[in-house]
C-alpha positions as CSV (number, residue, x, y, z in Angstrom):
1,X,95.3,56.4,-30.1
2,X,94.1,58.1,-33.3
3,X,91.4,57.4,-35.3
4,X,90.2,58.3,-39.6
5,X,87.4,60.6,-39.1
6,X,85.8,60.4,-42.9
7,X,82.6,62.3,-43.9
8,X,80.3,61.9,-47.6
9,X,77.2,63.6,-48.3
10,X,74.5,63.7,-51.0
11,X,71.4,64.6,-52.2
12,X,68.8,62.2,-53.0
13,X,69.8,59.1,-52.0
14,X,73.6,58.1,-51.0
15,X,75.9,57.8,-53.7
16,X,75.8,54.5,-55.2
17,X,72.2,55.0,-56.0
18,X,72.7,57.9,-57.8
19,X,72.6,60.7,-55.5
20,X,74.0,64.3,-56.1
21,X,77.5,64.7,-54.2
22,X,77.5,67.2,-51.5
23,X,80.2,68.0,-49.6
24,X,83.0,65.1,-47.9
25,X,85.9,65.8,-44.9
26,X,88.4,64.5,-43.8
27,X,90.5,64.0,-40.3
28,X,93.0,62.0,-38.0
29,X,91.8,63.2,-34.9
30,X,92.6,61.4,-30.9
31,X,89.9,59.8,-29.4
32,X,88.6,62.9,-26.9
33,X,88.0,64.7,-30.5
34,X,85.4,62.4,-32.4
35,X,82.5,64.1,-31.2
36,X,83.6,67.7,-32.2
37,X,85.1,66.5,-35.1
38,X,81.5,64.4,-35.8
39,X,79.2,67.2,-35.4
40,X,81.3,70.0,-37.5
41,X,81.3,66.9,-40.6
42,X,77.2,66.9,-39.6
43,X,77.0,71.0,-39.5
44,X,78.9,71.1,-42.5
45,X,76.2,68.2,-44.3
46,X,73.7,70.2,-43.8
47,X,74.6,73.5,-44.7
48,X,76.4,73.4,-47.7
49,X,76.3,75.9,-50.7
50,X,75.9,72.6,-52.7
51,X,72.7,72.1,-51.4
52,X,71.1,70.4,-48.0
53,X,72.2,66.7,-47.8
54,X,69.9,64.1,-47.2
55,X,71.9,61.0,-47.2
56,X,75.4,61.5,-44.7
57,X,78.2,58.4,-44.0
58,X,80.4,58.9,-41.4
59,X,83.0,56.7,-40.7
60,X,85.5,56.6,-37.3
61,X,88.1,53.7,-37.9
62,X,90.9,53.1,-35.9
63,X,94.5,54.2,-36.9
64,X,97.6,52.1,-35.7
65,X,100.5,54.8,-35.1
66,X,103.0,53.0,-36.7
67,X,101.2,53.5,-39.9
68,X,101.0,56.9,-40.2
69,X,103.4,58.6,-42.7
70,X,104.8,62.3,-42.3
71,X,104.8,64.5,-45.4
72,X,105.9,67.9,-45.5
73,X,103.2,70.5,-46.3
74,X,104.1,71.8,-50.0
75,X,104.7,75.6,-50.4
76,X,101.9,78.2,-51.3
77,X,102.2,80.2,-54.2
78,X,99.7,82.6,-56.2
79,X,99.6,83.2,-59.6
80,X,96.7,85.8,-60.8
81,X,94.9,86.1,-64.2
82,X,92.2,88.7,-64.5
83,X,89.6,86.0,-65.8
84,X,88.5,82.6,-66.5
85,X,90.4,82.5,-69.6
86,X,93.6,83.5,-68.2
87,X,93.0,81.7,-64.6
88,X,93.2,78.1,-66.7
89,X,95.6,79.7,-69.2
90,X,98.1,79.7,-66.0
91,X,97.3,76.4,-65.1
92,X,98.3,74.8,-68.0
93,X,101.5,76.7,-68.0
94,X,101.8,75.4,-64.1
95,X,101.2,71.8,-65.1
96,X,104.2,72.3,-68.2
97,X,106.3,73.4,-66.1
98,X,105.9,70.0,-63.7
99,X,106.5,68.2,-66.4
100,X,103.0,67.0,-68.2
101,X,103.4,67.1,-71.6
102,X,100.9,69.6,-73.5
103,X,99.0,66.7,-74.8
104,X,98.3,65.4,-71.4
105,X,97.8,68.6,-69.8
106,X,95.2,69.1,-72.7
107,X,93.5,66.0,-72.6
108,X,93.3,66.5,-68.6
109,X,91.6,70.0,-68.7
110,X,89.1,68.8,-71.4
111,X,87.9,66.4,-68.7
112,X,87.1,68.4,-66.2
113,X,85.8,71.0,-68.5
114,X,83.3,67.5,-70.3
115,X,82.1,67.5,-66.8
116,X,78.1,66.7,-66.5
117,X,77.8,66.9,-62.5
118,X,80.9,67.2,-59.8
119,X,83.1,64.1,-58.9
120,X,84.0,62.7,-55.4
121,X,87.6,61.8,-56.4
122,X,89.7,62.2,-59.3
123,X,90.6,61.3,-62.5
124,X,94.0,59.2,-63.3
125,X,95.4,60.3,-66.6
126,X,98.7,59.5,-67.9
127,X,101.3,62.5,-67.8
128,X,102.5,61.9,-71.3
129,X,99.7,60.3,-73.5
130,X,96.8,62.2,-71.3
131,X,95.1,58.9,-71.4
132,X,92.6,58.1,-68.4
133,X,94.1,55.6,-67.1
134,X,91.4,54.4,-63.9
135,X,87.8,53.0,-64.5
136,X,85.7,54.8,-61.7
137,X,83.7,56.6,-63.9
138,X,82.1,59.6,-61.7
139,X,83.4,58.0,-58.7
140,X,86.5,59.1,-59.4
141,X,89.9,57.8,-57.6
142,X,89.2,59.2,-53.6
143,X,92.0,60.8,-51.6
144,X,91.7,59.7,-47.9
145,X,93.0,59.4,-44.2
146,X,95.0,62.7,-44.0
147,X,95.1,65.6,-41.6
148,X,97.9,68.1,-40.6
149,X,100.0,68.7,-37.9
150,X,100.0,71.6,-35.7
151,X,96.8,73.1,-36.4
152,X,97.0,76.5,-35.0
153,X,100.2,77.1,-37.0
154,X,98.9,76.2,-39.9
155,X,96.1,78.5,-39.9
156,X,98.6,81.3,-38.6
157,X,100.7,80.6,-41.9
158,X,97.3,81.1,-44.4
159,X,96.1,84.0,-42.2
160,X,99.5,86.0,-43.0
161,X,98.8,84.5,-46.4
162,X,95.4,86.2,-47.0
163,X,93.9,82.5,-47.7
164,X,93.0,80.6,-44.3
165,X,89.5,79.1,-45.1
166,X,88.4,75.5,-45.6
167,X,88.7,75.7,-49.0
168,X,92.7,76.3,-48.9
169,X,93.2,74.3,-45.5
170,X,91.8,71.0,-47.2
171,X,93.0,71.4,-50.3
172,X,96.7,72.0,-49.1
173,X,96.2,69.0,-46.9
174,X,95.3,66.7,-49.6
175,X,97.6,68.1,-52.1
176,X,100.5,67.9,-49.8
177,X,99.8,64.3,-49.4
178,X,98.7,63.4,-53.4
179,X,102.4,64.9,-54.4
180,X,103.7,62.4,-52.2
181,X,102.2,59.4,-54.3
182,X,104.5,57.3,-55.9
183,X,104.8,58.1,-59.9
184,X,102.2,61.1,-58.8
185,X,103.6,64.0,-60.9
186,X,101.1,66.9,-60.2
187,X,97.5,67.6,-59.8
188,X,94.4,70.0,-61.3
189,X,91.7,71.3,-59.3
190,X,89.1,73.3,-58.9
191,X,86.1,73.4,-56.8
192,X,82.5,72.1,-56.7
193,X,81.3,75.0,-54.3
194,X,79.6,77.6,-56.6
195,X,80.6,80.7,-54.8
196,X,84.3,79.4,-54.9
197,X,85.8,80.1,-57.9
198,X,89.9,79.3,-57.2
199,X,92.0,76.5,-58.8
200,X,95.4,74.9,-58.2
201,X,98.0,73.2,-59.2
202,X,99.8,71.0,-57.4
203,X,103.2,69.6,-57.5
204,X,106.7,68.4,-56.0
205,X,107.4,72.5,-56.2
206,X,104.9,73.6,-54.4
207,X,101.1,74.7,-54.5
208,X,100.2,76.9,-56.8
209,X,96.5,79.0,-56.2
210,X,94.6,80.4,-59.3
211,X,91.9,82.7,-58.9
212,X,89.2,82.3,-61.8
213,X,89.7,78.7,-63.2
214,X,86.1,78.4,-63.2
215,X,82.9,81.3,-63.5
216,X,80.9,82.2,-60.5
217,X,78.1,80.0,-60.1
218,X,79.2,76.4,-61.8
219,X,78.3,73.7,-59.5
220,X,81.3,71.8,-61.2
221,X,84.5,71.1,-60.3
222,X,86.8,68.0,-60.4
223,X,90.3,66.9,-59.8
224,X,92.8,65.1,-62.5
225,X,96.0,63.5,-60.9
226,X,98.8,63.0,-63.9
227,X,100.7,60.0,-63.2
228,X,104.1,58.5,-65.0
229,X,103.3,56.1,-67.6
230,X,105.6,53.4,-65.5
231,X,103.2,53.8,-62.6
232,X,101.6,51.0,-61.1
233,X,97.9,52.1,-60.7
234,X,97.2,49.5,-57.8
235,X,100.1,51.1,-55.4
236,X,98.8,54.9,-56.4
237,X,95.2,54.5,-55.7
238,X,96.5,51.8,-52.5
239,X,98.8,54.9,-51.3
240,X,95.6,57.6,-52.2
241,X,93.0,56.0,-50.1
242,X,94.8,53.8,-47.7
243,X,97.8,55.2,-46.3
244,X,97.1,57.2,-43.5
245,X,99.4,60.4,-43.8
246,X,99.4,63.6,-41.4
247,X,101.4,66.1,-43.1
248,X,103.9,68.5,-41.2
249,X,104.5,71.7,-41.0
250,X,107.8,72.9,-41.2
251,X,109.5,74.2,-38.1
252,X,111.2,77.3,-39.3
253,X,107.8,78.4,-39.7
């Protein structure tokens, strides 16, 4: 039996009454690991760099098997630029070459540059017009019920990597799995967490890591998903929090 282990915390107040975002996780875990899985979403509430939540859901839903949907964990790749300037510089490139059309990947940048306070999801924004296309506001489209597949593995292939923190675990996870979305073309991120500075790209190709999207210190950070303009919004966001996906990792490695 497996079970949605989903995390949210703020600051001031829970979310919907205006409180500060935190920090959120993510897991498909078997019953005989809620409780570890539980406290390390609680330890990780109250210590972020973020700040010391005060308000902390936790939700533990039951997960049918038959629902669950394999994806294959996307390929890491690192592309360097000495600076801030540069680091975003790549990204655009990154998001060309995925097929977003400069206009979109322009628009889609701007966003997350217009950014007042972090986001708990994403923005949707049209891969040709670079239209926002949802209505969530700061909400933001969420990403849920995901996890990966041989655990130790995966950390094994980061470690070799350089890169096997929570940053790059979770956001491989959920990029693996956003790729997958139908009508998804590729995905900009960067981080919240002030001492983490790294961006990525994400697409069908693989996921690329940026160093320096972002200056040391910002508390902001955000995610915009760039979506075909046939795409039917319902089945993307449906697919993005609903479908439970663990994603694998491939055997030759």
């Amino acid at each position: 039996m497996l079970y949605s282990v989903r995390m949210r915390s703020a600051q001031g107040g829970a979310h919907e009454v205006g409180g500060r975002h935190i920090s959120g996780a993510e897991r498909i875990v078997s019953q005989d690991r809620i409780e570890e899985t539980t406290n390390a979403m609680l330890a990780r509430a109250f210590s972020h760099t973020r700040g010391k939540a005060d308000f902390i859901n936790i939700v533990v839903e039951n997960i049918e098997g038959e629902r669950v949907q394999e994806v294959p964990l996307l390929p890491v790749y690192t592309r360097i630029g000495r600076d801030v300037v540069m680091g975003r510089q790549i990204a655009e490139e990154s998001l060309l070459e995925s097929g977003v059309t400069l206009r979109a990947v322009q628009n889609g940048m701007a966003a997350l540059l217009a950014l007042t306070d972090s986001m708990r999801g994403a923005m949707l924004v049209c891969a040709v017009t670079g239209q926002r296309l949802d209505d969530t506001g700061m909400r933001g489209v969420r990403v849920s019920r995901m996890d990966i597949d041989h655990e130790e593995a995966f950390h094994e292939i980061l470690e070799d990597k350089g890169m096997n923190n929570t940053h790059v675990q979770e956001a491989l996870v959920l990029a693996s799995k956003v790729v997958t979305a139908p009508n998804l073309i590729a995905e900009l991120c960067w981080s919240d967490d002030p001492e983490y500075t790294t961006g990525y790209v994400a697409s069908a190709a693989g996921y690329i890591r940026i160093p320096h999207c972002k200056p040391l210190g910002s508390l902001l950070g955000g995610r915009v998903f760039f979506v075909k303009p046939e795409g039917d919004l319902e089945s993307i966001v449906d697919y993005l929090a609903n479908q439970p996906v663990i994603v694998k990792v491939p055997e030759e490695l």
